[in-house]
C-alpha positions as MATLAB code, in Angstrom:
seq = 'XXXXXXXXXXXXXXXXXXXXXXXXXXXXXXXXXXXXXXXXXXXXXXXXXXXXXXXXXXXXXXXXXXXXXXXXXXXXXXXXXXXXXXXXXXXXXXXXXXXXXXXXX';
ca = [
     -34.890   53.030  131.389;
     -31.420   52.555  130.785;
     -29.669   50.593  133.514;
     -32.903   48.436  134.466;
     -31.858   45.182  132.858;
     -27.729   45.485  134.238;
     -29.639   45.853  137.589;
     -32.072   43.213  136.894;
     -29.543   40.999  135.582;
     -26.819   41.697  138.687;
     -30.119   40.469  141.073;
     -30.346   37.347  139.303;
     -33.905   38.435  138.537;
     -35.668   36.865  135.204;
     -38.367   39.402  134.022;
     -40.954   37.411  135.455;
     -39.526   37.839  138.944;
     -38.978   41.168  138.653;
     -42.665   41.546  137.425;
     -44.022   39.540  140.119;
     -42.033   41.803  142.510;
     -43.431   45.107  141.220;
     -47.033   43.418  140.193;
     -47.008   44.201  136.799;
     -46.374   42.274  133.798;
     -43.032   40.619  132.870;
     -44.348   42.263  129.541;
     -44.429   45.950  131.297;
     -40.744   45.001  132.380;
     -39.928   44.315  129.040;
     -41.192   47.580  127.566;
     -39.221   48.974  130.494;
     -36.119   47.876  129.152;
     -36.384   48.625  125.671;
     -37.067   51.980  126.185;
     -41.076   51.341  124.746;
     -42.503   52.320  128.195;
     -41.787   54.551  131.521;
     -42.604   53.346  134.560;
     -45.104   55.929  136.686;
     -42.855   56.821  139.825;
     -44.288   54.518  141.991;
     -43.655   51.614  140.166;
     -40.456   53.571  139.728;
     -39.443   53.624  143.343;
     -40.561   49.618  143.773;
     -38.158   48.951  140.798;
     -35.434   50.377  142.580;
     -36.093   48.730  146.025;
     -36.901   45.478  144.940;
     -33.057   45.440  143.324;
     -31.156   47.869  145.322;
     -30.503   50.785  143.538;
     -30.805   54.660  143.234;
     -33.866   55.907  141.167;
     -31.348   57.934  139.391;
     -29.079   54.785  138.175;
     -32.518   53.211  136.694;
     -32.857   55.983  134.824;
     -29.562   56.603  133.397;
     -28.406   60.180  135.342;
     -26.031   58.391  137.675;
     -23.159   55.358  137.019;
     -23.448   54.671  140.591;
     -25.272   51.059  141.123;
     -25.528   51.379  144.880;
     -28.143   53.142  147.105;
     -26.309   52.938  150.657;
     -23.643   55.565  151.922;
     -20.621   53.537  152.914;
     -19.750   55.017  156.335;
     -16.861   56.911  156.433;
     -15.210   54.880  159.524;
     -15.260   51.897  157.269;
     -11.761   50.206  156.595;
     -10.565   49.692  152.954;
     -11.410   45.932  153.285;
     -14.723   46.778  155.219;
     -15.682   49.270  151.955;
     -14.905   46.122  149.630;
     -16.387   43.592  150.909;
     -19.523   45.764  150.873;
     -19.051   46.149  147.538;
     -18.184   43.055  146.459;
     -21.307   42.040  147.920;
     -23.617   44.542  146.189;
     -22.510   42.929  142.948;
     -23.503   39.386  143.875;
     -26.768   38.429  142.690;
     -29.613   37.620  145.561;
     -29.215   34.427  145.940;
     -25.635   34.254  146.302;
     -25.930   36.963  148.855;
     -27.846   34.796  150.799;
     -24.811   32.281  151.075;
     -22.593   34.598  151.658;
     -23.853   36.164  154.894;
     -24.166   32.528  156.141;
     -20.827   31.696  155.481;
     -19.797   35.132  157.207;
     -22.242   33.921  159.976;
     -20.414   30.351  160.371;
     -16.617   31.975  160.529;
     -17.930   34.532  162.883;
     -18.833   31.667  165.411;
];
């Protein structure tokens, strides 16, 4: 799969996690990488919840990292912040929707 590891990676996610995540083997995740295995589409579709992305980016048809339409009545700050945000790895999304949380007070 071609885009599994950049997605992996832009999670924050170690192999093991994402294995753990999926329940399979940080091995299976590694043949899932390197091209030595394909994932059966359900473990397919848990790949691409568990980090946030489109099916089709996992499996190299689309460029495209995100899942979510960006609503059209969305300002130009609005749309990238939202993207800014998609690129931050879990954890640091975390903190970041605190923060938001403590300056919206």
């Amino acid at each position: 799969m071609k885009n599994l590891r950049e997605a992996r990676k832009e999670k924050g996610m170690r192999q093991a996690d994402l294995a753990e995540a999926v329940h399979v083997s940080a091995q299976t995740i590694s043949g899932y990488e390197t091209g030595y295995a394909q994932p059966p589409t359900e473990i397919l579709t848990k790949l691409a919840d568990v980090l946030e992305v489109s099916t089709d980016f996992l499996l190299g048809r689309t460029t495209d990292i995100g899942t979510i339409e960006v609503n059209a009545n969305l300002t130009i700050d609005e749309e990238a912040l939202i993207s800014l945000y998609r690129k931050l790895p879990s954890r640091e999304r975390s903190r970041l929707v605190e923060f938001a949380k403590v300056l919206a007070e």
